[in-house]
ZADO-1210 file (C-alpha; in nm, 4 decimals, padded with zeros to 6 digits):
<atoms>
<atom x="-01.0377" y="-01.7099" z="-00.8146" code="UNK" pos="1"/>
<atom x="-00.8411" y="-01.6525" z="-00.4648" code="UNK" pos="2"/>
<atom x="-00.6717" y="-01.3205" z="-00.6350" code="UNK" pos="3"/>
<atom x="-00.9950" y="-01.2209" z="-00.6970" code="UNK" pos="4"/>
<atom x="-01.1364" y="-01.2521" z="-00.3787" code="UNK" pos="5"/>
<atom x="-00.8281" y="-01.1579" z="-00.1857" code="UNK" pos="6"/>
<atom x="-00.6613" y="-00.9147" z="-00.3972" code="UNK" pos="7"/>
<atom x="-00.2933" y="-00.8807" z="-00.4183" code="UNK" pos="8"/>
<atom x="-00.2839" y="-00.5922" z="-00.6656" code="UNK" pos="9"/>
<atom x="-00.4339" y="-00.2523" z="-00.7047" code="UNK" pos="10"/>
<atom x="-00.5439" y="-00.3223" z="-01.0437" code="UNK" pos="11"/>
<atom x="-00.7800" y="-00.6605" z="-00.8723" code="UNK" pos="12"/>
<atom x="-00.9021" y="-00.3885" z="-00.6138" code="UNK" pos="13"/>
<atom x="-00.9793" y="-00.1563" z="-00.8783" code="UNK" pos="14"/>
<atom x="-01.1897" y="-00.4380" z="-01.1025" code="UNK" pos="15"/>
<atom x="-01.3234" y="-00.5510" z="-00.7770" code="UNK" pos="16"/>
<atom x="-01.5017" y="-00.2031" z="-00.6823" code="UNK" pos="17"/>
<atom x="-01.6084" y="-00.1761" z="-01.0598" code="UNK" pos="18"/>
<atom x="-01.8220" y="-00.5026" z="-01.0289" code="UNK" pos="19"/>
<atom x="-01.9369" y="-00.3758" z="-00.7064" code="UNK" pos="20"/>
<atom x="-02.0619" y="-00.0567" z="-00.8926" code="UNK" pos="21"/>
<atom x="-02.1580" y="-00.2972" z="-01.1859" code="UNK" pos="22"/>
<atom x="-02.3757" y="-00.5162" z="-00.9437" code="UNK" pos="23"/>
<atom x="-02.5278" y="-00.2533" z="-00.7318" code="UNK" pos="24"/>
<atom x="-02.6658" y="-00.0507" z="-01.0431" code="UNK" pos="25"/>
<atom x="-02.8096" y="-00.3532" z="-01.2253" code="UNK" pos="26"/>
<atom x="-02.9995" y="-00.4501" z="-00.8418" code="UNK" pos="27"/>
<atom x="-03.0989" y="-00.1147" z="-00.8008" code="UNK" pos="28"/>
<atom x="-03.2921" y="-00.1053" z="-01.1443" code="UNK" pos="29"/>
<atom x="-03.4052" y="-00.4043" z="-01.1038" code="UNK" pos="30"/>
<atom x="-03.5949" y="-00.3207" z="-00.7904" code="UNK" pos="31"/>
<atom x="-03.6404" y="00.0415" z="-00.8684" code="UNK" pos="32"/>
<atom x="-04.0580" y="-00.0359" z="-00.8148" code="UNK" pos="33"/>
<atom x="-04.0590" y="-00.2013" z="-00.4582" code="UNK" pos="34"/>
<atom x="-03.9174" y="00.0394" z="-00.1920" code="UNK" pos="35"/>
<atom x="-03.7748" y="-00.1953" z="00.0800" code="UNK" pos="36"/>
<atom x="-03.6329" y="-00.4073" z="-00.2095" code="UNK" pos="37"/>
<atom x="-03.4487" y="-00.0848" z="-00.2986" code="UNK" pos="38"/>
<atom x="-03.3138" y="-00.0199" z="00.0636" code="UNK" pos="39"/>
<atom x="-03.2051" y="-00.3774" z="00.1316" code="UNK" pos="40"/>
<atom x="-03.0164" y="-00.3507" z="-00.2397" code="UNK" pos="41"/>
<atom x="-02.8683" y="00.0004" z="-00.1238" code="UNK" pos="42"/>
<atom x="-02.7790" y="-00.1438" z="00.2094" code="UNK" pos="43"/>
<atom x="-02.5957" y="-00.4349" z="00.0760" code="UNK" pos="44"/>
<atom x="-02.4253" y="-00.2682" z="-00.1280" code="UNK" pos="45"/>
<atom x="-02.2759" y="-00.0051" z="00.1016" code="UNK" pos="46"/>
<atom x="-02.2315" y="-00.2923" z="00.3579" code="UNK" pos="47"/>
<atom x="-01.9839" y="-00.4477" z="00.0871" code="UNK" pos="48"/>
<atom x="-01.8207" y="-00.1404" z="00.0032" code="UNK" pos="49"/>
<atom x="-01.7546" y="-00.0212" z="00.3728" code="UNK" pos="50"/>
<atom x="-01.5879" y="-00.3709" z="00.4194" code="UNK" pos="51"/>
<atom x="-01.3839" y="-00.3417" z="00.1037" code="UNK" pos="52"/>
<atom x="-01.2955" y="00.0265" z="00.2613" code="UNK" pos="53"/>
<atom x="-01.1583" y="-00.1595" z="00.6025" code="UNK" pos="54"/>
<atom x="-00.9752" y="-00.3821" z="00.4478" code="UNK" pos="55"/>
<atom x="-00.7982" y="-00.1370" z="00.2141" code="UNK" pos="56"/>
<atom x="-00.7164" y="00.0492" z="00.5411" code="UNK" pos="57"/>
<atom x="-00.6030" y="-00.2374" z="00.7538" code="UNK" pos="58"/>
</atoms>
């Protein structure tokens, strides 16, 4: 569970950004219908990406 969290490996970081993508789609359709629900979904997720982005950098 750590290695998931705290990847190690490229191929972690890889499955890590496709549940990301996974995760953000499925709470995007499921609050396609309420607007702020949407942005809060969309913000989250490109919250967690831009932190996955620093950390790949640093």
């Amino acid at each position: 569970m750590l290695d998931i969290l705290l990847p190690s490996t490229d191929a972690v970081v890889a499955l890590q950004f496709a549940g990301l993508a996974t995760a953000v789609a499925v709470g995007i359709w499921l609050a396609r219908r309420t607007r702020d629900l949407l942005r809060l979904v969309i913000g989250l997720g490109l919250l967690t990406s831009g932190l996955m982005a620093i950390r790949a950098i640093h």
